[in-house]
VOGU-3710 file (C-alpha; in Angstrom, 3 decimals, decimal comma):
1> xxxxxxxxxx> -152,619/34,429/-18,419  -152,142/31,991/-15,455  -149,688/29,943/-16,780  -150,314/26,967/-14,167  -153,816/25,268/-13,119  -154,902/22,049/-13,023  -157,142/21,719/-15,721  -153,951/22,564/-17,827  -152,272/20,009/-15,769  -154,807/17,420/-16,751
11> xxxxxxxxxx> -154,576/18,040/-20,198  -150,878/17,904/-20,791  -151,051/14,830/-18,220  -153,219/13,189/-20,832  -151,175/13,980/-24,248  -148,545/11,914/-22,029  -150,432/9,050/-20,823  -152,269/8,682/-24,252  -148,738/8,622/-25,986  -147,269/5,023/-25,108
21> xxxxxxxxxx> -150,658/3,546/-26,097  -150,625/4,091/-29,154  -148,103/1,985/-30,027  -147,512/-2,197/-30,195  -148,510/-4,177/-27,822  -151,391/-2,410/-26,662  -152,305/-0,725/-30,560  -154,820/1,730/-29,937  -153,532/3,449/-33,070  -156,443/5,273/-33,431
31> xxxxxxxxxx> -155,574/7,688/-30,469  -152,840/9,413/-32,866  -155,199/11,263/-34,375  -156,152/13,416/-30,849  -153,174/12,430/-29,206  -151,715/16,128/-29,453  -155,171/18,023/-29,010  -155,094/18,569/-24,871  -151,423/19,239/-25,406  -152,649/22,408/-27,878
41> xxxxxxxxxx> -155,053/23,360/-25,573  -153,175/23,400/-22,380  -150,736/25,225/-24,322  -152,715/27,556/-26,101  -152,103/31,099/-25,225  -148,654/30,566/-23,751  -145,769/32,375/-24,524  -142,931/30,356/-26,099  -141,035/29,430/-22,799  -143,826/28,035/-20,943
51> xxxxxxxxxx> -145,353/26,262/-23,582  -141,799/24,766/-24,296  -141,436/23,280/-20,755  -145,225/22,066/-20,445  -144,172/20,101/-23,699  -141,361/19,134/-22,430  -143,127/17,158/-19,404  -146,022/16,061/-21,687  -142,973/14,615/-24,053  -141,150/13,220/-20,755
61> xxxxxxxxxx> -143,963/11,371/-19,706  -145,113/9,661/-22,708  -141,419/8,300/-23,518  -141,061/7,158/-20,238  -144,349/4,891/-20,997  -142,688/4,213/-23,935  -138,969/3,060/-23,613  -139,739/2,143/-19,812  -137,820/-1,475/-20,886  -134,832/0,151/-20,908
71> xxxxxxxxxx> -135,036/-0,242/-17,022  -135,481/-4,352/-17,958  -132,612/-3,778/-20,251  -129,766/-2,069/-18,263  -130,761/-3,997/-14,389  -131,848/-7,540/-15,553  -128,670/-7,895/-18,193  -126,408/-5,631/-17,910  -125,989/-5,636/-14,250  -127,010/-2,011/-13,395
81> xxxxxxxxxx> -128,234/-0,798/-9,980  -132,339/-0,581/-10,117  -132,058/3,134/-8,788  -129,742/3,646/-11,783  -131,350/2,212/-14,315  -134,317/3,979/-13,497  -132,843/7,433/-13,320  -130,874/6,528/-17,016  -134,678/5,774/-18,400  -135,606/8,567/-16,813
91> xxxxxxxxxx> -132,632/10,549/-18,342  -133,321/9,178/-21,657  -137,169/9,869/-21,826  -136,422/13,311/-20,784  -134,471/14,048/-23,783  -137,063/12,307/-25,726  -139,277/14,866/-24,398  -137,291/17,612/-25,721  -138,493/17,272/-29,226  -142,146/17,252/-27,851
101> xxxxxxxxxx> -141,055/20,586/-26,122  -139,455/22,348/-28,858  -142,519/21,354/-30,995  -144,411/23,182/-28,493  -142,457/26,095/-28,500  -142,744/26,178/-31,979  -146,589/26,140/-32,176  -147,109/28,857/-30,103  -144,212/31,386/-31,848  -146,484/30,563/-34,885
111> xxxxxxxxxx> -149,787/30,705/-33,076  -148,903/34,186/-31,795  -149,300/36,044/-35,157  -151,561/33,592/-36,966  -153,505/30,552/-36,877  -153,831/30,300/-40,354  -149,550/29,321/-40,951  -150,150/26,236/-38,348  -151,928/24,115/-41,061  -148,164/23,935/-42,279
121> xxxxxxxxxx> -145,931/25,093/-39,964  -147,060/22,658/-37,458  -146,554/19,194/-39,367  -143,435/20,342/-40,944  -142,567/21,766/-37,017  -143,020/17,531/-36,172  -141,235/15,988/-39,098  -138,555/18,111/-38,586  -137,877/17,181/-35,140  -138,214/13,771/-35,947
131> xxxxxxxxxx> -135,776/13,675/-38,917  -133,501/15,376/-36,102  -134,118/12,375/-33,746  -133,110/9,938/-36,282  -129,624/11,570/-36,960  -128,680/13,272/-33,503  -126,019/11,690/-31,524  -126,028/8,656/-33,091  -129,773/8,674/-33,588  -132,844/7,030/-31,864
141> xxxxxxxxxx> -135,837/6,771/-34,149  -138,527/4,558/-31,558  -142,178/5,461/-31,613  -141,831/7,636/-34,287  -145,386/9,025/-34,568  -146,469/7,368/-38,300  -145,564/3,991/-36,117  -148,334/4,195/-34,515  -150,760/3,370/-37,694  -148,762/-0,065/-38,688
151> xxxxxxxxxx> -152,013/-2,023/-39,049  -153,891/0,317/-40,904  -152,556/-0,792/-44,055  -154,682/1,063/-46,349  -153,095/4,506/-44,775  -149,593/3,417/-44,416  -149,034/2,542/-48,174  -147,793/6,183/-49,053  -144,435/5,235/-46,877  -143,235/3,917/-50,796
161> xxxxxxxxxx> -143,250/7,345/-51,486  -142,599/9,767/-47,853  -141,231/7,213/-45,749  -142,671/7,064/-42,351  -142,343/10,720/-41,747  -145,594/11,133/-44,127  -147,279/9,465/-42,031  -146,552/11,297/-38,882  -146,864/14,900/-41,029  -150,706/13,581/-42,054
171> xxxxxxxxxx> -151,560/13,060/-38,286  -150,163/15,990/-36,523  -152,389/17,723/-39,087  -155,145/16,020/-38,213  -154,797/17,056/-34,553  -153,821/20,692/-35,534  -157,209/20,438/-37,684  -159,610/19,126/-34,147  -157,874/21,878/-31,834  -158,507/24,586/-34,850
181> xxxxxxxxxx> -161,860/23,396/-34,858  -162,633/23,525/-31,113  -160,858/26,918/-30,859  -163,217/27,985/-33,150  -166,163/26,528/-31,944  -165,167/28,025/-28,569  -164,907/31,997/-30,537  -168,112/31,268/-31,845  -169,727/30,925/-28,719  -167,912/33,395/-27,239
191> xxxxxxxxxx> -167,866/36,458/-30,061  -167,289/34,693/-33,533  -164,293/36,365/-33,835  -161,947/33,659/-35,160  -162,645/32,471/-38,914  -163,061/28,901/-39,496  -159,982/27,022/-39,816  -160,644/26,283/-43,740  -156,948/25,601/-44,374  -156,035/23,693/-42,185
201> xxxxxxxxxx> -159,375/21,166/-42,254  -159,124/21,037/-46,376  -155,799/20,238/-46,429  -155,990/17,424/-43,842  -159,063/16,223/-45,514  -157,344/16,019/-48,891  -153,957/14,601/-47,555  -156,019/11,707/-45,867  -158,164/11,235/-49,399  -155,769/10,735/-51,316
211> xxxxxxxxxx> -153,770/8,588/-48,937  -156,413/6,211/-48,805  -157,294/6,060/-52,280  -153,494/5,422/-52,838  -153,697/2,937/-50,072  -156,084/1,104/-51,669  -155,131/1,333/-55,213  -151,414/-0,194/-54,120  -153,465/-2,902/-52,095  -155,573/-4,116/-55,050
221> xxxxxxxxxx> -152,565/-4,220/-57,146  -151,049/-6,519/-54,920  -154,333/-8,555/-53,963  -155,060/-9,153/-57,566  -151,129/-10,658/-58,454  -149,994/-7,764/-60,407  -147,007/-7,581/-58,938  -146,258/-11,336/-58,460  -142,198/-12,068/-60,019  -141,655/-15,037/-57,782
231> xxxxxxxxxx> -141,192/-16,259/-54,624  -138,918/-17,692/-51,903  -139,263/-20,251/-49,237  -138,301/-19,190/-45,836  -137,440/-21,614/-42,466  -136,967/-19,108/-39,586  -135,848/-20,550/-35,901  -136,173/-19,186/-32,801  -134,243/-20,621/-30,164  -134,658/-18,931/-27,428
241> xxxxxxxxxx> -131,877/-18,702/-25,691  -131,901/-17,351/-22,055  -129,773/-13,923/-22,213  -128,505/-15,036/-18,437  -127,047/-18,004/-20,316  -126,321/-16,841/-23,680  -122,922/-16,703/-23,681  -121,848/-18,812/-20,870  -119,585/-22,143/-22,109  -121,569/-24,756/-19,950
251> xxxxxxxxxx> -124,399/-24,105/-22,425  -122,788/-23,642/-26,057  -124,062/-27,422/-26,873  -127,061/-27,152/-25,565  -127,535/-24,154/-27,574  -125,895/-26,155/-30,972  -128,419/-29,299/-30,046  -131,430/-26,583/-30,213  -130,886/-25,096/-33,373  -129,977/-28,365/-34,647
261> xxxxxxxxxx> -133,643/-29,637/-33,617  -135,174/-26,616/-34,688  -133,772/-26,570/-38,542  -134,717/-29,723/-39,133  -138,226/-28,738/-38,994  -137,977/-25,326/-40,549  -136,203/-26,323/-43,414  -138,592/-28,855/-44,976  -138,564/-27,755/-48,297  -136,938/-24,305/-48,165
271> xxxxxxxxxx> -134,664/-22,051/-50,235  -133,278/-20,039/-47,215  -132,587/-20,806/-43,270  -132,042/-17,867/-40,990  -131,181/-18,275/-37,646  -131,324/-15,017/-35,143  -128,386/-12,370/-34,490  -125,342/-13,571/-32,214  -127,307/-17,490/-33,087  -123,981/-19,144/-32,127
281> xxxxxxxxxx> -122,933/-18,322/-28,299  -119,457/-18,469/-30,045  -116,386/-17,610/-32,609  -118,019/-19,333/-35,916  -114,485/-18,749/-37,813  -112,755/-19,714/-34,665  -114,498/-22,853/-32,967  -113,820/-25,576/-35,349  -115,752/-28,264/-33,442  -119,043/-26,197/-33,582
291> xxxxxxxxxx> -118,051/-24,807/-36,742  -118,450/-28,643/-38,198  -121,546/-28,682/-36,418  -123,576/-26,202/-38,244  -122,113/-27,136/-41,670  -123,476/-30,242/-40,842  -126,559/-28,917/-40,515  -126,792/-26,706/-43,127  -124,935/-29,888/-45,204  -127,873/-32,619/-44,139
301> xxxxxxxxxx> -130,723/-29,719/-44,763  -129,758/-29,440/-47,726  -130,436/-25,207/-47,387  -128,022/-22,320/-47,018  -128,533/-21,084/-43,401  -128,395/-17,165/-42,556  -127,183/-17,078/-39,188  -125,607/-14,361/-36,227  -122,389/-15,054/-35,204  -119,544/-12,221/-34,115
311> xxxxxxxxxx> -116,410/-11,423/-35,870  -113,051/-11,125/-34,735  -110,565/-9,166/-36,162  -107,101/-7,066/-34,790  -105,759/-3,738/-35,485  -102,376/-3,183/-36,811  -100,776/-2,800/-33,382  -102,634/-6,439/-32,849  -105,524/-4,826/-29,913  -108,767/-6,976/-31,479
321> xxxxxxxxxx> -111,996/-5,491/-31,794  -115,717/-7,149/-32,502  -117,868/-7,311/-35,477  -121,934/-7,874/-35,042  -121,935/-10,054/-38,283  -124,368/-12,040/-40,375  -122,554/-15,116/-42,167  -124,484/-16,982/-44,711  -123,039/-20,467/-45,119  -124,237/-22,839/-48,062
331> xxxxxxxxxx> -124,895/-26,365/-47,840  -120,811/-27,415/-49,812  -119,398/-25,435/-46,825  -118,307/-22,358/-48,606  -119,073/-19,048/-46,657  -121,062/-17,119/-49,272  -121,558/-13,949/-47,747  -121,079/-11,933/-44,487  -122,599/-8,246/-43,696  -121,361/-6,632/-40,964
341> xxxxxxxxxx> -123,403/-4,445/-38,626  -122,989/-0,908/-39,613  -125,160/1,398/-36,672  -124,210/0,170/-33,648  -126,140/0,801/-29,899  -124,387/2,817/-28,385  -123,760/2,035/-24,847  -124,751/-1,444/-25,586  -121,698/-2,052/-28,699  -119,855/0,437/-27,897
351> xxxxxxxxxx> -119,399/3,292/-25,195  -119,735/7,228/-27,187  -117,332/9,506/-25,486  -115,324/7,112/-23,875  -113,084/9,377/-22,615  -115,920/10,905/-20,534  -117,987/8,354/-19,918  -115,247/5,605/-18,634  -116,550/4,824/-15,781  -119,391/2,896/-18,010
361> xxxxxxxxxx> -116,756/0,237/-18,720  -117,301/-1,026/-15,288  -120,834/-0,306/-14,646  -122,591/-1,617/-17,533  -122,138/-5,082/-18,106  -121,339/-6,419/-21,706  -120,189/-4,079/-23,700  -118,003/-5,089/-26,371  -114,985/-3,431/-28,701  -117,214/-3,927/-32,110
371> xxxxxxxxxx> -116,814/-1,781/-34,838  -119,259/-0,530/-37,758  -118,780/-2,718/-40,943  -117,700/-1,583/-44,237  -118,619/-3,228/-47,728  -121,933/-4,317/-49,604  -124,909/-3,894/-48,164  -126,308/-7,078/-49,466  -125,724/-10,739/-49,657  -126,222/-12,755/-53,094
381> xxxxxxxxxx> -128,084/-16,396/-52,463  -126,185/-18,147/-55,258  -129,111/-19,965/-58,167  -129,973/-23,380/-58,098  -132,110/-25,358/-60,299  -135,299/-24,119/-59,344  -134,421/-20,296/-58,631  -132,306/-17,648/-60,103  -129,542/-15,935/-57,908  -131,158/-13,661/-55,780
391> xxxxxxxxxx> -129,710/-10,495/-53,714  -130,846/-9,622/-50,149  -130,100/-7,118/-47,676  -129,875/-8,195/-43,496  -130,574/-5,320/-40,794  -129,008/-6,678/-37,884  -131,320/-6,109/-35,115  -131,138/-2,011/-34,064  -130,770/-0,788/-37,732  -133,911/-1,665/-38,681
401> xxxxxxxxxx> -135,629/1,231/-36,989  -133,287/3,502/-39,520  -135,073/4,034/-42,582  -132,010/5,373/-44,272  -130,078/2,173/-43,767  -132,436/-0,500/-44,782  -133,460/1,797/-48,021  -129,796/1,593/-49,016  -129,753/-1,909/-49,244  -132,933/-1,965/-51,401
411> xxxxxxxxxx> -131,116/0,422/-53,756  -128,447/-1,578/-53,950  -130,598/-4,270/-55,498  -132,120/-6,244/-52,729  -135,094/-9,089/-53,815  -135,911/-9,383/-49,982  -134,976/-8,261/-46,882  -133,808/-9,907/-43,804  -133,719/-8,967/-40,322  -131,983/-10,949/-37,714
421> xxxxxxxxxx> -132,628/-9,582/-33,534  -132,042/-10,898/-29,934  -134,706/-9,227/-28,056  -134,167/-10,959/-25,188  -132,690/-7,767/-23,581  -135,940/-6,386/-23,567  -137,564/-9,268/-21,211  -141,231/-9,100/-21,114  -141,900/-5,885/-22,109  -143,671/-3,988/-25,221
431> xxxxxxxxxx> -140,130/-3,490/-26,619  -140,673/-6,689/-28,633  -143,812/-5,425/-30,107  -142,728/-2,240/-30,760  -139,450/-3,503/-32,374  -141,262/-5,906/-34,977  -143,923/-2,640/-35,968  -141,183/-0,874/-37,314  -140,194/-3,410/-39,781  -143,739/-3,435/-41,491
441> xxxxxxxxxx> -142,854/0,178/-42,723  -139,566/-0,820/-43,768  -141,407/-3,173/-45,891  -143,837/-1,211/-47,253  -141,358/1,768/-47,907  -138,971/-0,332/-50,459  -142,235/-2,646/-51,541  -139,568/-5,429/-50,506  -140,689/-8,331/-48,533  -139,173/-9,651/-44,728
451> xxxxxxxxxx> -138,133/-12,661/-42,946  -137,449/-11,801/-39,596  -135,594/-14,160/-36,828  -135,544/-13,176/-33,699  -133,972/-14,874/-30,180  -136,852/-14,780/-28,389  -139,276/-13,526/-30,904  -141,137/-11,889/-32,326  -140,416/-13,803/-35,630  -142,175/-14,067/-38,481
461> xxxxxxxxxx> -142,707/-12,788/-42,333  -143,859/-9,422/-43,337  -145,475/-8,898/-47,394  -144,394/-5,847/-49,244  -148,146/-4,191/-48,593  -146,910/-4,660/-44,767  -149,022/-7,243/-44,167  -148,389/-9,623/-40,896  -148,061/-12,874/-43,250  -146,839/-15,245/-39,803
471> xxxxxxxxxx> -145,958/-14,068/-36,245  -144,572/-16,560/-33,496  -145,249/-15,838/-29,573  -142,537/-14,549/-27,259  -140,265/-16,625/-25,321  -140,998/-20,086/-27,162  -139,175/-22,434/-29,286  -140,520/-22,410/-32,860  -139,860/-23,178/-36,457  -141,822/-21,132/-38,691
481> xxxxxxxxxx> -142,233/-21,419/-42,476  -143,315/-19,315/-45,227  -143,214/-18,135/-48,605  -142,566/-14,528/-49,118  -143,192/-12,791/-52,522  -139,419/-11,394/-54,592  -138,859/-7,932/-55,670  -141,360/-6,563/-58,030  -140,508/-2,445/-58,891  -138,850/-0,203/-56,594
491> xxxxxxxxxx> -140,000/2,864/-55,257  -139,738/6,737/-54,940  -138,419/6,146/-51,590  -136,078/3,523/-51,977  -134,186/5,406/-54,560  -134,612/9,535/-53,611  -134,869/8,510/-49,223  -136,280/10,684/-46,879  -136,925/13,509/-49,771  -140,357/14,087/-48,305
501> xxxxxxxxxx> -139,092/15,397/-44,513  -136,276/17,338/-45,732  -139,092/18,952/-48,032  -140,731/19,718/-44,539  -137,481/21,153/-43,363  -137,502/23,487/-46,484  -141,268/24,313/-45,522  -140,681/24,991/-41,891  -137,833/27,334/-43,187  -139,940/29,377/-44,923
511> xxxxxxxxxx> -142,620/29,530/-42,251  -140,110/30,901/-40,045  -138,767/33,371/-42,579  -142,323/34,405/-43,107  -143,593/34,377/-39,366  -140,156/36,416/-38,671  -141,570/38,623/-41,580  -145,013/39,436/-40,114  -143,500/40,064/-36,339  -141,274/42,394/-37,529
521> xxxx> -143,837/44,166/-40,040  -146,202/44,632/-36,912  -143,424/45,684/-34,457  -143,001/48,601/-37,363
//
């Protein structure tokens, strides 16, 4: 079979182009569901190796519409050559491609003895990878497919139970159902030789059934107020705070005098402040002027205040080193809490394989010494007279998009979650967007609600059904407040994690082990 041609071309072209668009800003979530289909036909027939590298460049070219604001990232802020930056996107999308490719690969080993395995094999194939892509090298979960489908809350509810990897497993079979389809429409018309796909089109059919009707049924329960145990006042600011001037001295007080403003309005009646990560351009335990000035604030409010601020600390041989922490500071003074970032960025906190890469210390502006944090994951809000005392975790900006993170802190007891973010590396990009869709599954997978401050936005409250309760524009100055609903139940997910994709990693095993079966049976 000719291996190249350009309706092939086209088809793979448009798996790639179609990829980025499904995601926030421009939500056309609804292309998910055929996003892979050209990609299985182009690649249908192939051997192994060429479907893996026409993957590969279908993969390549949809992360590179995806994460393109890493270019925004690395040149605007952190000083990096344009060429450079570019190529490092570049760099990083095609590795993000490799999954795409080795899912490809994959699909046509199992296509090669039998259609009939793909209506398992294939998801399983997907969630796999995935799973891998959250843990490798540090791990870098971003449009994860089941992202794509944040707004349809009615399908997304089964996260309490699979995470978002159930989503993504639901529509990869959808799209392995539509190319089964048309492959057999097309052997119809040619000489009816291939059977209808009924596995794979049941079980899709089913899967989706029952999602919705679970979606729904979890929806009504909270719609109706069976779930209501309270509530919580919220006063997020966002400042935002130019990243050019972020951390340069001429503008600490115009920084304080902001946030100062800023509370005053968003904590009119309110149980909680938050303020965004690294909030104070400064040492909090180490600037006593500006130190007095947000205990005033948090003294004349009247509210404890959540707020960013980093840590410094020393080693025994007295070299310091960072902290990304999270301080919360109630209105007698007293410093009730602190969580300290525990997944870092690399190359943004801290440089992997420094002994390799050194020459990064020079190029890439900004990097800091921090460490990961060690400790609780949560923070108690101490009671007052008109609320109990109250536990909640705070992902600090990055570990959000780790499922495995935030779902610790709702096992350890969490009765809201927090997430604190300065976006403002990501300029003007979908980055933003994309960043704040990830948190509505994190909601919806520990059925905890989320206050979310970010620098430049996009701030705002999420419900534990994932619904958008409040959402603030990028790059303005606001003060938004809201009431968000406490911890109710927990979940499947919350307390067993990501049992669902492992389960896919046991199924994909045994497709293998029977694939490897059949092959060798036939070879016989």
């Amino acid at each position: 079979m000719k291996t190249f041609s350009t309706p092939r071309l086209l088809a793979v072209f448009l798996t790639g182009i179609l990829y980025p668009l499904c995601f926030p800003n421009l939500d056309l979530g609804w292309l998910a569901w055929i996003l892979l289909v050209p990609l299985h036909v182009a690649t249908d027939g192939l051997s192994p190796k060429h479907s893996f590298w026409w993957g590969w460049f279908a993969g390549t070219l949809g992360f590179a519409g995806t994460v393109n604001w890493v270019i925004t990232a690395m040149h605007s802020y952190g000083q990096v050559p344009l060429v450079v930056s570019i190529l490092l996107m570049i760099l990083l999308a095609s590795y993000l491609g490799l999954y795409v490719g080795l899912y490809t690969l994959g699909v046509s080993w199992f296509q090669h003895s039998s259609h009939l395995v793909m209506w398992l094999a294939a998801p399983s194939l997907w969630v796999a990878l995935e799973l891998l892509r959250t843990s490798l090298f540090s791990g870098f979960p971003w449009a994860l497919l089941g992202y794509s489908q944040y707004q349809w809350l009615s399908v997304i509810q089964i996260a309490d139970i699979t995470g978002v990897y159930g989503l993504s497993f639901i529509i990869v079979s959808a799209n392995v159902a539509i190319f089964q389809f048309i492959c057999w429409g097309k052997g119809k018309l040619d000489n009816g030789s291939m059977p209808f796909p009924w596995p794979t089109v049941a079980s899709t059919i089913g899967m989706l059934g029952l999602t919705l009707v679970y979606g729904m049924w979890q929806l009504d329960r909270y719609t109706e107020g069976r779930t209501t145990a309270g509530s919580l006042r919220v006063g997020v600011v966002q400042g935002n705070i130019d990243q050019a001037k972020k951390w340069d001295e001429t503008y600490r007080q115009e920084t304080v005098n902001r946030y100062n403003t800023l509370s005053r309005q968003a904590a009119k009646e309110t149980d909680l402040l938050i303020w965004p990560e690294s909030a104070t351009p400064f040492f909090f335990e180490r600037e006593p002027n500006y130190q007095q000035q947000v205990a005033l604030i948090v003294q004349e409010t009247n509210t404890p205040l959540l707020f960013g601020s980093p840590t410094l600390r020393r080693h025994q041989d007295g070299s310091p080193y960072l902290m990304n922490s999270a301080y919360l500071l109630l209105p007698e003074g007293e410093i009730a809490g602190r969580y300290d970032k525990r997944h870092l960025v690399p190359f943004g906190e801290y440089i992997p394989l420094r002994t390799i890469l050194f020459f990064l210390d020079k190029l890439v502006v900004g990097i800091g010494d921090f460490r990961s944090g060690v400790g609780p994951m949560t923070i108690t809000l101490p009671q007052n007279d008109e609320r109990p005392t109250l536990n909640f975790g705070v992902a600090i900006c990055f570990e959000v998009i780790f499922p495995d993170l935030v779902r610790r802190m709702a096992k350890e007891g969490a009765d809201f979650l927090v997430t604190i973010t300065n976006d403002a590396w990501f300029g003007d990009s979908v980055a933003p967007y994309q960043h704040f869709g990830m948190v509505v599954f994190r909601a919806v997978e520990n059925r905890l609600a989320f206050a979310r401050s970010a620098n430049t936005g996009i701030s705002g409250f999420i419900a534990p059904t994932g619904h958008i309760l409040a959402t603030t524009p990028i790059f303005t100055q606001e003060a938004l407040t809201g009431t968000i609903p406490l911890r109710t139940t927990t979940t499947f997910y919350s307390q067993n994690g990501d049992m669902f994709a492992w389960s896919c990693v046991i199924l994909l095993t045994i497709c293998v082990w029977h694939q490897h079966r059949r092959t060798r049976q036939a070879n016989i």
